[in-house]
N, C-alpha and C positions, 0 to 999 in steps of 0.2 A: 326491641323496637316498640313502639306506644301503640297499641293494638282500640284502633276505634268501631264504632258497631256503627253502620247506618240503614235506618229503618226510614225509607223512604219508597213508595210505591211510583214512581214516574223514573220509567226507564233513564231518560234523559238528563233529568235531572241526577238522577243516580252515578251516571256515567262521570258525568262532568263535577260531582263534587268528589268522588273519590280518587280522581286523576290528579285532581287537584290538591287532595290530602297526599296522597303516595309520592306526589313533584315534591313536597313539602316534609317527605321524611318518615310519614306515619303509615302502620299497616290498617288496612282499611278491611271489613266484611260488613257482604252486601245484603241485608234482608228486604221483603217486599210486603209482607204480611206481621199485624199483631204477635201471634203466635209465633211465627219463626222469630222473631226478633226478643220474643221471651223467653224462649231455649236458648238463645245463643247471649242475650245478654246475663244469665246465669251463669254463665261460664268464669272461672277468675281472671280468665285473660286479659279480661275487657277493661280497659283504662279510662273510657268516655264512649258516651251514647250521643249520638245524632238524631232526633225523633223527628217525623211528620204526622202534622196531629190527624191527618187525611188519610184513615188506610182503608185498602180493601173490607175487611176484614174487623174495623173499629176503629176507637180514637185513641190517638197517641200517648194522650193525658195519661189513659184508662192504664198502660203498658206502665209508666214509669210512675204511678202511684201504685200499681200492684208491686214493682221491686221495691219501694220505700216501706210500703207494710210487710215485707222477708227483711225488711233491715239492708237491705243493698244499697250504699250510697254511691255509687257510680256516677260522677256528673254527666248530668245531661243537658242539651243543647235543643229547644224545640223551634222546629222550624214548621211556617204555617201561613196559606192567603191570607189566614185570618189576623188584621194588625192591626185590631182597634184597641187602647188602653185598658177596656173590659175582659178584651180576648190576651193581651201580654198578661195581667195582675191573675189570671184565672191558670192561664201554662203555669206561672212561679208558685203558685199555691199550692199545684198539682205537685209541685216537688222536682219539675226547672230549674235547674241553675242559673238558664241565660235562655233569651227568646228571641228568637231573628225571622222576623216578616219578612214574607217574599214579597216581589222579588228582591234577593240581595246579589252584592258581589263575593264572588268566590272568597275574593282578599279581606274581606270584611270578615268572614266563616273562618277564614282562615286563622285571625287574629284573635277571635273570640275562642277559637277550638284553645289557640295558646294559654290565653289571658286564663280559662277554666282550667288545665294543668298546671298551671303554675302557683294556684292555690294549695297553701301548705296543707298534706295529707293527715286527717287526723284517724283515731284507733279504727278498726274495724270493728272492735267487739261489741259483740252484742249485749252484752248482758256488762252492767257498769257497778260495784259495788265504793261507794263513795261516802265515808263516815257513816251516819247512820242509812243511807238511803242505798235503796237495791232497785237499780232500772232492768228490766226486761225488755230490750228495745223489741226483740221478734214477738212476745206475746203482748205488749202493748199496757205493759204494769211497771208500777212502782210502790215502793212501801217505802215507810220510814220506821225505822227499829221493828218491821213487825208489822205495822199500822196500814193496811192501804191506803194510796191514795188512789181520789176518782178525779183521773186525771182526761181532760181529752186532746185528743192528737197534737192539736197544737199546745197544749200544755204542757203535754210530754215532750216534745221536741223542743221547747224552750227550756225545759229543766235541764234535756239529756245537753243543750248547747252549756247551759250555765256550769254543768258537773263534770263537762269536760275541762272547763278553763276556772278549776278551785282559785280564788286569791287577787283572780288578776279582776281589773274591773273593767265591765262588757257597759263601752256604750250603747244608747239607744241605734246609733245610726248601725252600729254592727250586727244588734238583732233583726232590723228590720233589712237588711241585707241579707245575713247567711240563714235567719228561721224565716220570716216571711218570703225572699227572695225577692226583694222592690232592690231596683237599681235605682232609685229616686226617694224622694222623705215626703210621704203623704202629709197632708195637712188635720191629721188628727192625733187622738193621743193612745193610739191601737195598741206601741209597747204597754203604756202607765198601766191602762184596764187588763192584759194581760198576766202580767208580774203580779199587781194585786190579786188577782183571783188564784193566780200559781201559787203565791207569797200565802192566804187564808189556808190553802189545802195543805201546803208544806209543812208551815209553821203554826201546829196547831197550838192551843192556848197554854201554855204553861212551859211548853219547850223551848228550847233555846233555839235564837233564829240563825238559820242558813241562808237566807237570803237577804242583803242588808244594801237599803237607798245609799248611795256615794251622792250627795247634796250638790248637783251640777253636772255631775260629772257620767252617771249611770247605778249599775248596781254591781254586786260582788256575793258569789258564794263564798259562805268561809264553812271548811273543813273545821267542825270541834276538837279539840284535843282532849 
């Protein structure tokens, strides 16, 4: 059975969404504090997190950006009063998969809970060794042949996306979905300046490139032979 964690401090509320998941097929455990919800979402059990960004104890954000720096990708679901554009682009940044303003409907929670498992599973591993590059996803390193790179978080997360899917070509709108986490297409060019700065560090002057523009279409890691 699909084993969900919710970390939600309002009894009530608690009551009522996990009735609602359990009607719906799913095992559900209940935390109410930061910290318990950090011991239990450690566990492998756990198939998807339920966050409120309001706890006792701290902010929710705080909870499900500390498991993304252990390398835990567990999706998470943040749920929060807080539902101003500022406040949804800032949960997805944190490393959200999906952001639901209160108040909502169960049945809305409910679809999203779906819509989040039903994205294909990718490796757990932490550590990615891909042609010449060696990703450390837990210690927050990568090298090429040897070489560091001085990558930052989001750099690194956009490389680890790109060297998971060698060959195939990742559009823009897929980056700014599964690395940024925008359920929408901002009006800037945040992937371009991205890629380029990753592309300088990557592909240093003389080596041959790993990261290669597709003219329309997006970009493509290619594995050297």
């Amino acid at each position: 059975m699909t084993h969900i964690l919710l970390i939600e401090d309002d009894a009530g509320t608690a009551s009522e969404i996990a009735l609602e998941l359990t009607a719906s097929g799913y095992d559900v455990t209940h935390c109410a504090l930061v910290a318990q919800g950090l011991h239990a979402a450690r566990s492998e059990g756990v198939d998807l997190l339920i966050v409120d960004r309001q706890l006792p104890d701290g902010e929710g954000l705080d909870l499900i950006q500390q498991l993304r720096g252990e390398g835990r990708r567990t999706p998470a679901l943040v749920l929060s009063a807080l539902g101003s554009l500022d406040d949804r682009v800032r949960g997805l940044r944190a490393g959200g998969d999906d952001y639901l303003p209160k108040p909502f409907a169960l049945i809305e929670l409910v679809a999203r809970v779906q819509a989040l498992l039903r994205r294909p599973n990718e490796s757990r591993d932490t550590r990615l060794f891909v042609g010449p590059l060696d990703l450390d996803l837990l210690k927050g390193t990568a090298t090429r042949a040897g070489r560091a790179l001085d990558l930052l978080p989001r750099e690194l997360k956009l490389l680890e996306y790109l060297v998971r899917r060698p060959g195939r070509i990742i559009t823009r709108s897929m980056l700014l979905q599964d690395v940024w986490g925008y359920s929408f297409e901002p009006n800037s060019n945040v992937v371009d300046v991205h890629i380029g700065r990753l592309r300088r560090k990557v592909d240093a002057e003389g080596e041959p490139q790993l990261i290669r523009n597709v003219r329309g279409q997006g970009y493509v890691f290619e594995i050297l032979g």
